[in-house]
N, C-alpha and C positions, 0 to 999 in steps of 0.2 A: 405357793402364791395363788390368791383365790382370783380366777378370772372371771371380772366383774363387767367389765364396758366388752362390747364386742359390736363388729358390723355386720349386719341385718347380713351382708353377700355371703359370710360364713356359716351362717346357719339355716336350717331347714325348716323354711318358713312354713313348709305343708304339717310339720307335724308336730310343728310350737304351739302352746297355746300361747294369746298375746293378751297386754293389757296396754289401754290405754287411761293414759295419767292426764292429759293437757289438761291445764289450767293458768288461768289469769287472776292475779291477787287484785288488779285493777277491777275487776269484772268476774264474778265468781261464778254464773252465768255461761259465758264465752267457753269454758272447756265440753262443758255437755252438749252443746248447741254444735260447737264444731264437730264433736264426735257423732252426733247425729246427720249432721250434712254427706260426710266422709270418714273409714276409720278404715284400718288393716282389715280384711273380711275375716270373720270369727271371732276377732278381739274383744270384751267385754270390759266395760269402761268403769275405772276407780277416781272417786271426786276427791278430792283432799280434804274437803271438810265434811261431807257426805259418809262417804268410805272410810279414808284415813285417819280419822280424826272424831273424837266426841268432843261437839263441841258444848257439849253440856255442863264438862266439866273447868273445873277453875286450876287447875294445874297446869298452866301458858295458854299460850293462842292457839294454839293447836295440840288439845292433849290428846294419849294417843288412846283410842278406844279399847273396852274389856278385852279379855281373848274368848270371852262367850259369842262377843260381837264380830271381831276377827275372826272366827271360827266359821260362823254362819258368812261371812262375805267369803272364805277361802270354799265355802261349800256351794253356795248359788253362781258362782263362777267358773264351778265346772272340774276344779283343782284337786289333782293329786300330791303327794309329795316326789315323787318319781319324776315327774311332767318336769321337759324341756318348758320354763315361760321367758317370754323376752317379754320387756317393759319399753313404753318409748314416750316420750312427750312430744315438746317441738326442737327437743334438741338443744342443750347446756342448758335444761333448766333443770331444777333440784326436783320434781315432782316424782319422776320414775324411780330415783334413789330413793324416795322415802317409801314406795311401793317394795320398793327391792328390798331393804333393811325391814320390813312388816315382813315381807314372805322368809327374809334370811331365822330374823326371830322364831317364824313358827315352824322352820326346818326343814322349809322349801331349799335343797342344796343347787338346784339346777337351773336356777332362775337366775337371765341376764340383763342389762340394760343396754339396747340399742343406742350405739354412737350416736345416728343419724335421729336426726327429728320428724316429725309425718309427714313433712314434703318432701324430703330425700328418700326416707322409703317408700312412698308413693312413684318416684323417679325414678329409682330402684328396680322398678317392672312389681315390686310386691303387690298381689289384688286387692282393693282395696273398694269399698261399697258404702252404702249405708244405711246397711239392713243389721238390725239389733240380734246378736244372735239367740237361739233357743238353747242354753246352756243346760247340761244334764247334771242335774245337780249329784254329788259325789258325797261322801262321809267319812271326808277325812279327818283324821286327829292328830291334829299339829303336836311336832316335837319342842317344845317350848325351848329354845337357848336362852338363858338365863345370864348367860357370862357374856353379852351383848351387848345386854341393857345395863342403863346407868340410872339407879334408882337415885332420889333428890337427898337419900338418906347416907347413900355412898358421897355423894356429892360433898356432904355438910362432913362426914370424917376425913375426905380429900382436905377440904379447905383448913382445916384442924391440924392437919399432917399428921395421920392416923392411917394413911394408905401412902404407896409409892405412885399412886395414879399422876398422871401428867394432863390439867386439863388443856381443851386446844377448843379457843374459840373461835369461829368460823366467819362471823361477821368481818366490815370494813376495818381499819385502821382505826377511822375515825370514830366510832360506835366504840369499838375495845378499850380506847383510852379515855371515854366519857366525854370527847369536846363536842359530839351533836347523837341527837338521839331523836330520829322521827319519827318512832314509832311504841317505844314502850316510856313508862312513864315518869323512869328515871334511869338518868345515864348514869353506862360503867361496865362493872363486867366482876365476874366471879374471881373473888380475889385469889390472887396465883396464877389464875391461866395465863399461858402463852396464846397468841397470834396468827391464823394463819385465812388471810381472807381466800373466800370459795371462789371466786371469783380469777382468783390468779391461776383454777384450774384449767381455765378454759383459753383456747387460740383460736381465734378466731369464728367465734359462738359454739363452739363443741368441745365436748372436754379434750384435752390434750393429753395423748398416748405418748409422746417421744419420754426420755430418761430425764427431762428436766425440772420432771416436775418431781420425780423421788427424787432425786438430788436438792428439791429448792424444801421440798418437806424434812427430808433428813435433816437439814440446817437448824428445824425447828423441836423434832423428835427424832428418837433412832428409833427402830424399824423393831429393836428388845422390847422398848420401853411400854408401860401400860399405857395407856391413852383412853380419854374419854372426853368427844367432841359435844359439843352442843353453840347454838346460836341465838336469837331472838324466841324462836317457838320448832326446834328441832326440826325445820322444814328442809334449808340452805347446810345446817350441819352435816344431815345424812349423805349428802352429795361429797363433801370433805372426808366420810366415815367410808362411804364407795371408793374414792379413792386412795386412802391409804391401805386399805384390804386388798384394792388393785395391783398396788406398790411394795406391797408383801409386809405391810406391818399387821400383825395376824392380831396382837391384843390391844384389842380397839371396842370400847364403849359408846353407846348414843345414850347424852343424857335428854329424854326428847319432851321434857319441860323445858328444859334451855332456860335462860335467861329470864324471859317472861315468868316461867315458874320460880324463878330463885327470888325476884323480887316481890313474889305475891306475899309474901310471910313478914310480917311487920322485923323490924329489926335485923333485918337480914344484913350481913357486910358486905358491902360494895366496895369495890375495885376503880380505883382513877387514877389517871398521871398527874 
């Protein structure tokens, strides 16, 4: 079982390197501004659309950038593949996870996502400043994992029934079944997938650790099975992809076009009740 979420009190905060992820999809703005007021001291700050994301490209709303580009961010921030790094947002949100699933990809093994959000580990007693650190840039060469990722090509022989993959959409209820859609431009969902909103991981704004949540996931996959999550633009999926890897289902996919990318291709088959 790969241990994913952990709290900030069990590990060694002097000799993590940290990232921070915050951001606001209302205000895209608002995560770099608050990382500049205050951050964990040392931490080196990843934007989701900035860092994680080219958003240049037309493969979803957030497609995920080269591994030329990836490369060059895992090297200006200081990163070995060896290095202890903890990820933190503000806590239940999906930003760190898609941090964490980018570092898992390029064979970052040691890299966690903090439970708590930057006001609990600021409460925590962790130092925290906000001074930009002087990162020593490194030359590392990411081990690419390839049996992660879920290409939009794996995706189209999933829906064929040309693979045993199980997709598992992340999104609401209401988004899955095509009765409201506010954000992409036609409702639905990739025909075949199963259900499993992100949202039901969390108790009380942080993700939730007790056995009820592999138990409520098993319901929906076994823990054998292949699986490959994705959501609107692979953002909230990753968070569901953290957790089932937490929960010990080890063969697990990010399709991180998602949704957004399934419908960019005319003709594409959509999914409704």
């Amino acid at each position: 079982m790969t241990k994913v979420f952990v709290s900030v009190k069990d590990v060694d905060y002097k000799t993590a390197k940290w990232i921070d992820t915050r951001f606001f999809l209302q205000d895209v703005q608002e995560g770099q501004q608050k990382y500049g007021q205050s951050h964990v001291s040392g931490a080196v700050y990843w934007d989701l659309e900035r860092d994680m994301s080219d958003m240049t490209k037309t493969a979803g709303r957030h497609p995920m950038p080269e591994k030329e580009a990836l490369t060059n961010l895992f090297r200006k921030s200081g990163l070995s593949l060896d290095d202890l790094i903890v990820i933190y947002d503000d806590g239940g949100s999906p930003f760190a996870a898609r941090a964490w699933w980018l570092l898992q990809y390029a064979g970052f093994k040691h890299a966690v996502i903090s439970l708590e959000g930057f006001e609990a580990i600021k409460q925590a007693g962790i130092s925290v400043d906000g001074v930009v650190p002087k990162t020593v840039e490194t030359a590392v060469s990411p081990a690419w994992d390839e049996g992660i990722y879920a290409s939009r090509q794996l995706i189209e022989e999933t829906v064929a029934g040309e693979t045993s993959i199980v997709l598992l959409d992340a999104r609401s209820a209401e988004r899955y079944r095509g009765e409201k859609e506010p954000i992409d431009p036609i409702a639905g969902r990739i025909p075949g997938a199963l259900n499993f909103d992100w949202e039901l991981l969390k108790k009380e704004g942080i993700y939730n650790m007790d056995e009820t949540v592999k138990a409520q996931l098993s319901q929906i996959v076994a823990p054998v099975q292949q699986v490959a999550v994705y959501c609107g633009s692979g953002v909230t999926a990753a968070a569901l992809y953290a957790m089932l890897k937490h929960n010990g289902f080890d063969n697990v996919r990010l399709y991180v076009g998602s949704y957004s990318d399934w419908i960019s291709q005319e003709g594409a088959d959509i999914g409704k009740d």
